[in-house]
Backbone bond lengths (Angstrom), bond angles and torsions (degrees), N, CA, C in turn:
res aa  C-N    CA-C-N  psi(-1)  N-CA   C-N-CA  omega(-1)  CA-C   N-CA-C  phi
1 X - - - 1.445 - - 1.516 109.11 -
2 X 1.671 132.74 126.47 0.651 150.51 -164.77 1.978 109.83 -72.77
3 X 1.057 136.48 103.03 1.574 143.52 -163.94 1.675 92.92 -72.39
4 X 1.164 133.15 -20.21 1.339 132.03 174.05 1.337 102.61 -101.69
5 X 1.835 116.03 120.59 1.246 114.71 -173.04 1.275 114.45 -96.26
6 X 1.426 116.33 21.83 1.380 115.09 173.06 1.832 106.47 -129.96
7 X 1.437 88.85 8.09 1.656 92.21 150.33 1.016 127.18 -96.55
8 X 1.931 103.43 162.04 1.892 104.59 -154.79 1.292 88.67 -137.29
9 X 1.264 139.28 108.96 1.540 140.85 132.94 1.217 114.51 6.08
10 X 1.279 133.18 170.86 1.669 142.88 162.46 1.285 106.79 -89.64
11 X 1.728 113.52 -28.71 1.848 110.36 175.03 1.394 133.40 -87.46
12 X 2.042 100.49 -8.40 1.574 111.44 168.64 1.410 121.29 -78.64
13 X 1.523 84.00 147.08 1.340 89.57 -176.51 1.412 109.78 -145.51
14 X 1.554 104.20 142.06 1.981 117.86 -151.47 1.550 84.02 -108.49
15 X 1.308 125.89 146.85 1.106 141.96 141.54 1.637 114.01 -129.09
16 X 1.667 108.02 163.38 1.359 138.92 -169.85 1.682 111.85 -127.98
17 X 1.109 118.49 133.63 1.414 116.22 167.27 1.404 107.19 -159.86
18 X 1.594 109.60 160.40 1.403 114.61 -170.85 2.058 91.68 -106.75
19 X 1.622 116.37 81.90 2.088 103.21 162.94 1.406 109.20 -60.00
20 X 1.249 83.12 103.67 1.800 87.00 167.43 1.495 109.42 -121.66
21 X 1.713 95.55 47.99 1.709 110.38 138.35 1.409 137.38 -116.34
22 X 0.923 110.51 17.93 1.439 140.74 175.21 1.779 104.03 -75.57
23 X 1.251 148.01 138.36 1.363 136.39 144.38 1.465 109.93 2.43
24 X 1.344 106.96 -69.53 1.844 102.79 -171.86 1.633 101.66 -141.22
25 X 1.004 103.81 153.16 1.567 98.33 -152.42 1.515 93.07 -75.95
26 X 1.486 83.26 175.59 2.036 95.81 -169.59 1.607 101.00 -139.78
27 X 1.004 118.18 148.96 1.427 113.62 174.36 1.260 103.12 -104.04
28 X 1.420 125.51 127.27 1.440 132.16 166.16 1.449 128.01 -116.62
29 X 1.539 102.51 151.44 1.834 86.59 -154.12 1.887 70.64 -137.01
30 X 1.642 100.88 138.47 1.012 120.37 -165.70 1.638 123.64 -141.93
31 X 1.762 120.88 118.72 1.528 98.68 -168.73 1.988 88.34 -110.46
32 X 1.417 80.84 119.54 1.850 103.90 -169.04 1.214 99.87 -64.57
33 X 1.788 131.39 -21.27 1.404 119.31 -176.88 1.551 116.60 -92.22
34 X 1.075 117.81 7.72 1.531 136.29 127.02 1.188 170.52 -175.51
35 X 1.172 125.63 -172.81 1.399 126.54 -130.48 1.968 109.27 -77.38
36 X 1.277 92.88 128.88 1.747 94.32 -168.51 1.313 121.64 58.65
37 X 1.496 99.43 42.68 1.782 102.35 176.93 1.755 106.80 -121.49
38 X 1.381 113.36 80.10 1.143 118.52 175.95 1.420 124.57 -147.12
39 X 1.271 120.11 168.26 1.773 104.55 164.42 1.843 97.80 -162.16
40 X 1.317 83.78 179.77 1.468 85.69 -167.26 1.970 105.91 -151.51
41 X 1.003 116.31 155.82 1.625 114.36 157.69 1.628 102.12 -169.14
42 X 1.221 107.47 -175.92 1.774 132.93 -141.04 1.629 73.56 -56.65
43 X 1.293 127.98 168.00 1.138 161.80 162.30 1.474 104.54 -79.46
44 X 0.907 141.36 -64.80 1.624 141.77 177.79 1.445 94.42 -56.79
45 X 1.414 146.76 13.94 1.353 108.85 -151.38 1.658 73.14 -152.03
46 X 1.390 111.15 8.09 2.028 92.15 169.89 0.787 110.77 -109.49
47 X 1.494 103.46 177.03 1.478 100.65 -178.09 1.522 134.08 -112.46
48 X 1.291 124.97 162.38 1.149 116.75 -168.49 1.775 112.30 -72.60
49 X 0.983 107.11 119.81 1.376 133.94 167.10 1.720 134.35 -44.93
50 X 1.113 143.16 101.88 1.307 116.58 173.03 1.698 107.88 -86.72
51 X 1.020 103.85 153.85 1.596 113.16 145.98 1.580 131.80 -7.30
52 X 1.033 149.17 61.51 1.445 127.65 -164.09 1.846 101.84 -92.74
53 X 1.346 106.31 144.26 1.490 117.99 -171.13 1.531 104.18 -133.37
């Protein structure tokens, strides 16, 4: 586990999606390489994102 929490491995991996099966959709942003590492809130209520490179 990485002691810098805004460090990223070469094997993590971040995903984004809009569940819009929820009551009202939610945007959830998710790192699939592990386990219970995600979060989510209302879709109207995130924020806009840039690019990170």
């Amino acid at each position: 586990m990485a002691t810098n929490p805004h460090a990223m491995a070469s094997d993590d991996t971040i995903v984004g999606s809009i569940d819009s099966t929820a009551p009202s959709d939610e945007y959830v942003i998710a790192d699939i390489s592990a386990d219970g590492a995600w979060l989510s809130m209302q879709a109207d209520d995130a924020p806009t994102l840039s690019a990170w490179r």
